[in-house]
Structure formats: structure tokens, C-alpha cells
C-alpha positions as CSV (number, residue, x, y, z in Angstrom):
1,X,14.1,-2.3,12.6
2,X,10.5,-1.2,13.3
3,X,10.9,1.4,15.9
4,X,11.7,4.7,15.1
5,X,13.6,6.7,16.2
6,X,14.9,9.2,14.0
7,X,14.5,12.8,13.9
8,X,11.7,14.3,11.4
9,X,14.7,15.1,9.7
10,X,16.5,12.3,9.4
11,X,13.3,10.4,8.5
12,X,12.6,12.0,5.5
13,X,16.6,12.0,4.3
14,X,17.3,8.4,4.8
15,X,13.5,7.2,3.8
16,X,12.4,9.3,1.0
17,X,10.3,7.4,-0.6
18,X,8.3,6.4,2.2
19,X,8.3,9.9,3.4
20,X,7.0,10.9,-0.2
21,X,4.4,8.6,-0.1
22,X,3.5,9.5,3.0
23,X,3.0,13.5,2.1
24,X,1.3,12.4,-1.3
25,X,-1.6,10.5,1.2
26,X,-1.7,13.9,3.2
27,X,-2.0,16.2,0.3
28,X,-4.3,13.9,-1.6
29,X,-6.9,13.5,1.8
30,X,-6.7,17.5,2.3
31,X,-8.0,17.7,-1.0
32,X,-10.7,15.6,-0.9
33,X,-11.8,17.1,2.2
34,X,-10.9,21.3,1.9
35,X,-13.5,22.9,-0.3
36,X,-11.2,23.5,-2.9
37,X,-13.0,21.3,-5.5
38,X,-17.0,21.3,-6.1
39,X,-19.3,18.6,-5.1
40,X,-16.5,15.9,-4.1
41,X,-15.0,16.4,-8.1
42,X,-11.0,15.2,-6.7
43,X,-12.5,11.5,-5.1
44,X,-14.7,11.5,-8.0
45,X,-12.1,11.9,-10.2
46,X,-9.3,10.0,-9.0
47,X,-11.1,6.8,-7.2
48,X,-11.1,3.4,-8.3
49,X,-14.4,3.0,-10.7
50,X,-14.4,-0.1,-12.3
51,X,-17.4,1.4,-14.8
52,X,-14.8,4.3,-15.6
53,X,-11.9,2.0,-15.9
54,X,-13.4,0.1,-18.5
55,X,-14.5,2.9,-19.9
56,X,-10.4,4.0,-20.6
57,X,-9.9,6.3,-17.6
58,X,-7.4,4.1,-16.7
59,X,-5.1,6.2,-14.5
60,X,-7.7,4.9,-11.8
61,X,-5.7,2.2,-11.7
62,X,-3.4,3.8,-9.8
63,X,-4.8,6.9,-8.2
64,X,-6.9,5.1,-6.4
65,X,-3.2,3.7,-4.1
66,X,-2.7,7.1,-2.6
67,X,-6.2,7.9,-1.6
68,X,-8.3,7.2,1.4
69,X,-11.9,7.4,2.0
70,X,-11.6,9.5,5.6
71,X,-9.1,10.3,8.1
72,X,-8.6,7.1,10.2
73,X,-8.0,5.3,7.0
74,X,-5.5,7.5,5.6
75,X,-3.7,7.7,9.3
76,X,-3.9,4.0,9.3
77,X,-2.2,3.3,6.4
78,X,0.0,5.9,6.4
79,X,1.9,4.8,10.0
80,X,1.4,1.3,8.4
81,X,3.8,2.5,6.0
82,X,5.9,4.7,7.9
83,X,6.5,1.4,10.3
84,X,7.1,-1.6,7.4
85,X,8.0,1.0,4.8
86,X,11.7,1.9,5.9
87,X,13.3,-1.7,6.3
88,X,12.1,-2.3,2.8
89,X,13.4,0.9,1.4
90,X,16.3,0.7,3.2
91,X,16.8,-3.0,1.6
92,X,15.5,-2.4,-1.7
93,X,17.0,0.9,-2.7
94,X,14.8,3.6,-3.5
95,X,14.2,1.8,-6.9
96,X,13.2,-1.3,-6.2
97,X,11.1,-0.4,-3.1
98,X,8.9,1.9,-5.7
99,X,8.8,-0.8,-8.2
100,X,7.5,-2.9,-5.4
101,X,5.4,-0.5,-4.0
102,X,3.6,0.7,-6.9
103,X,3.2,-2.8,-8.8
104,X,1.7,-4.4,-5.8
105,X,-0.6,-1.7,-5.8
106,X,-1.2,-1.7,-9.6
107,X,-1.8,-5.7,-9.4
108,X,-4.0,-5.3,-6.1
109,X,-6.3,-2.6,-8.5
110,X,-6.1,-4.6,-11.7
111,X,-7.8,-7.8,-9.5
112,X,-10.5,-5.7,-8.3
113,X,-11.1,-4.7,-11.9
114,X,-11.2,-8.2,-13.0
115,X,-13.1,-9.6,-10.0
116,X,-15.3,-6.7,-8.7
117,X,-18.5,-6.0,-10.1
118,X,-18.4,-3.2,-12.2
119,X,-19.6,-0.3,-9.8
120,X,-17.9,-1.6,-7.6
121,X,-15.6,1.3,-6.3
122,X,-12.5,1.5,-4.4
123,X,-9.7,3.7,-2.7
124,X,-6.7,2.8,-0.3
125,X,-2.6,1.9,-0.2
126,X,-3.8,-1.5,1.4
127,X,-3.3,-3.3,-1.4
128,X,0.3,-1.7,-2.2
129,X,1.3,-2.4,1.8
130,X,0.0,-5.7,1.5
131,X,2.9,-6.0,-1.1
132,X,5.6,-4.8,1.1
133,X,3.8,-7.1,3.5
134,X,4.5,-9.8,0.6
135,X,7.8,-8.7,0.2
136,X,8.7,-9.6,3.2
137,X,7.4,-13.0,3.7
138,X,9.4,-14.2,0.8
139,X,12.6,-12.5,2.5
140,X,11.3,-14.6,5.9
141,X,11.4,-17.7,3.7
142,X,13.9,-17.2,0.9
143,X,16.4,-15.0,2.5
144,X,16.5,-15.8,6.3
145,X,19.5,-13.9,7.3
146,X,17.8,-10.6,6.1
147,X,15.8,-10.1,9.0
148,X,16.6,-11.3,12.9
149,X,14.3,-14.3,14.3
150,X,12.6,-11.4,16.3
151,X,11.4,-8.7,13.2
152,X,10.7,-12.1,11.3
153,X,8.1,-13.2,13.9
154,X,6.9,-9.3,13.9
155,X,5.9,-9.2,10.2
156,X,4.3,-12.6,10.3
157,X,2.3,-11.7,13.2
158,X,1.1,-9.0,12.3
159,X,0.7,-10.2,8.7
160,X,-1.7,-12.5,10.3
161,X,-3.9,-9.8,12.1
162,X,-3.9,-7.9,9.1
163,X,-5.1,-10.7,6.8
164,X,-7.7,-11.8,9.6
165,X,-9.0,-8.2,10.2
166,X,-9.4,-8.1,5.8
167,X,-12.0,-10.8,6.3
168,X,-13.6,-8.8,9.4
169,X,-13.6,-5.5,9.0
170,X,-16.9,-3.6,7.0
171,X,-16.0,-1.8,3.8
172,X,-12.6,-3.6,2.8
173,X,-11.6,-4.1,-0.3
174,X,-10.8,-8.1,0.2
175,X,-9.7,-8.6,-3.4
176,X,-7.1,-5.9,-3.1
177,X,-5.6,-7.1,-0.1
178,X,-4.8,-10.7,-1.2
179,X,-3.5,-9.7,-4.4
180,X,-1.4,-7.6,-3.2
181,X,-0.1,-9.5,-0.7
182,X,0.4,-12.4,-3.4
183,X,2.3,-10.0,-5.9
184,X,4.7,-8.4,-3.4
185,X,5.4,-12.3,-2.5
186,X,5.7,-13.2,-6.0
187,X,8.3,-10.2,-6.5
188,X,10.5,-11.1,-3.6
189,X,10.7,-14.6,-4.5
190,X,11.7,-13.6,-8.1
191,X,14.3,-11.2,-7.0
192,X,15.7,-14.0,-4.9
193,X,16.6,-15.8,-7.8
């Protein structure tokens, strides 16, 4: 379930979504990086400002889900998709695994609005892969023969680590990565129902 091992190929035509997502992060890093834009405009532009959120730009709200503030964290999160991301997608449908997706990362962004200080800025998928993270606890609990005893035990694991290295690691954004966690749970508990 969480080993690969598809072609590029066949990655990209039975995961999509995740392989869209995936390219998006790419391109969006490049940019930021490639002197293609003066003075750092793109991650000035598109980063999570709370300041300029409240000030209507409010399509930081989002942007902020597909980009990263340097290579490792943009690598990171990307294979953190491309290993949790297919199940899910798989699972879902390409519908619902956006809906999922994207609201977790919406809700995860709308938190750190509410409870960040107001400079307080912010870019990342953690909070939207903290949803699928979510997602699948409430499959785990709610919908046992989903997943084997053995991928089960995987997610929670490493759902564990992951929350654990939120609280340790310098320069994350804490708020995101709860609420995200707690609205991808909250979605796959209501579409249990």
C-alpha cells in the first residue's frame, strides 16, 4: 500500500492528483528560487501573511499549501505525499481526495490566521498532509477493514513521529499541523456516516 512500485508512468496515470500536486510543489519551489522574479516578489506574494490576509489578500489562504520555504522542505513533503497520498486517492476518488486535501489545508491556514500573531508568516502542505494523516485515523477507527492490521500500524506510527517531531523541530508551524490533522479526522468520520 505504501511501497511503490510503479513505473513513472503508471504513477502519474493511476495517481493524478497526487502526481499534480506533486509537480505544482516543483514548479512553485523553482520559482521562488530561479531569478525569474525580482527581490523574492513570488514567496512574497503567495506566502501565508496573516497582516495581508486580513488585509483581503485572501488567496494566501491557500497558496501558502503548495509552497515551501527551501529544498528539503519541499522534498520532504512532497515524498510524504507521494507515499500516504495514493491509498487515499486511490480510496477517495480523485474528488474526494482533493476536497480532503485542499480543506485540510484551508482549515490548517484559517487556524493559523486565527491563532498566529499577525506577522506571523507561514508556507508548507504540512497542514493539508496532516489531513490525509487525519483521514486515515478515522478510516483506522471507523472503517477497520479499509486498511490491513499492518498499513494501520504504519500510519499510526508514523502519525506519532510526525506529531512528536511538530513539537521538536525549529520553525514549524504547530498550529497548522494539529488542525489539519483534526479536520482531515473530522472529514473521515463524517463521510463514515
Amino acid at each position: 500500500m505504501f511501497t511503490r512500485t510503479e513505473s513513472f508512468r503508471e504513477f502519474i496515470r493511476f495517481y493524478p492528483l497526487v502526481s499534480i500536486i506533486v509537480t505544482i510543489h516543483i514548479i512553485l519551489f523553482l520559482l521562488t528560487i530561479l531569478p525569474i522574479f525580482p527581490n523574492q516578489w513570488f514567496i512574497e506574494t503567495f506566502s501565508g501573511v496573516n497582516l495581508y490576509i486580513m488585509e483581503g489578500e485572501v488567496w494566501r489562504l491557500i497558496t501558502p499549501t503548495f509552497m515551501h520555504s527551501g529544498f528539503a522542505h519541499m522534498l520532504f513533503n512532497s515524498f510524504s505525499l507521494v507515499l500516504f497520498g495514493p491509498a487515499l486517492e486511490r480510496m477517495l476518488g480523485g474528488g474526494r481526495f482533493l476536497f480532503v486535501y485542499l480543506l485540510s489545508g484551508l482549515i490548517a491556514n484559517v487556524a493559523t490566521l486565527l491563532l498566529e500573531p499577525l506577522t506571523y508568516t507561514h508556507v508548507g502542505s504540512s497542514g493539508a498532509i496532516f489531513g490525509l494523516f487525519g483521514y486515515y485515523i478515522a478510516i483506522i477507527i471507523f472503517r477497520k477493514h479499509m486498511l490491513s492490521k499492518q498499513n494501520s500500524q504504519i500510519i499510526l506510527v508514523l502519525c506519532v513521529v510526525s506529531l512528536i517531531m511538530t513539537f521538536f523541530q525549529p520553525n514549524i508551524n504547530i498550529t497548522a499541523h494539529l488542525f489539519g490533522l483534526i479536520s482531515g479526522f473530522l472529514l473521515g468520520f463524517f463521510s463514515q456516516r
